[in-house]
C-alpha positions in Angstrom: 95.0 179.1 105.3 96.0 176.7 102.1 93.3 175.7 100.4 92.9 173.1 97.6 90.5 172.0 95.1 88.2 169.1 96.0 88.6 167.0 92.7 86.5 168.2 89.8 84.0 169.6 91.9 84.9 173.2 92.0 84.8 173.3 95.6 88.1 174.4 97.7 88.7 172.8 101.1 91.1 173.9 103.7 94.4 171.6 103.6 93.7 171.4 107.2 90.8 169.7 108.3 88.8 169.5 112.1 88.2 166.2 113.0 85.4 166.3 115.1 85.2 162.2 116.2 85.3 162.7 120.4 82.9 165.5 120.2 79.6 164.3 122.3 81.5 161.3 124.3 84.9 163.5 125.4 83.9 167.0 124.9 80.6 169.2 126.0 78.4 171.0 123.6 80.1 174.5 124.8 83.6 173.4 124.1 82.7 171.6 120.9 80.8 174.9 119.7 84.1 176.9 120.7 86.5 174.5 119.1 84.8 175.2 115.9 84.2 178.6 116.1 87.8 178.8 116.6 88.4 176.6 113.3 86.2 178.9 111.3 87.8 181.7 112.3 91.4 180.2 111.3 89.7 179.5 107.8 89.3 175.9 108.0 85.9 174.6 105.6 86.4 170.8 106.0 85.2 169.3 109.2 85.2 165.4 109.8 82.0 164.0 111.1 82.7 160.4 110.7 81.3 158.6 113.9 84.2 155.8 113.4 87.9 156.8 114.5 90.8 154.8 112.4 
């Protein structure tokens, strides 16, 4: 996994990032727990929880 500083923070993000918007409406507590697990595992830090998709 890329990672890259998050401005002047200090902090490093993953370049990829999990959007979790349709978790709760389109996908169950057990899949949404796996989906992340999975995106941990991969290296990815930055997860989306914005409850408004663009």
């Amino acid at each position: 996994m890329e990672y890259t500083q998050l401005g002047r923070s200090g902090l490093k993000v993953s370049r990829l990032r999990l959007r979790a918007t349709n978790f709760g409406p389109e996908t169950d507590p057990t899949e949404s727990f796996a989906i992340m697990d999975a995106a941990q595992a991969a290296g990815i830090n930055d997860v989306d929880t914005a409850n408004v998709a663009w």
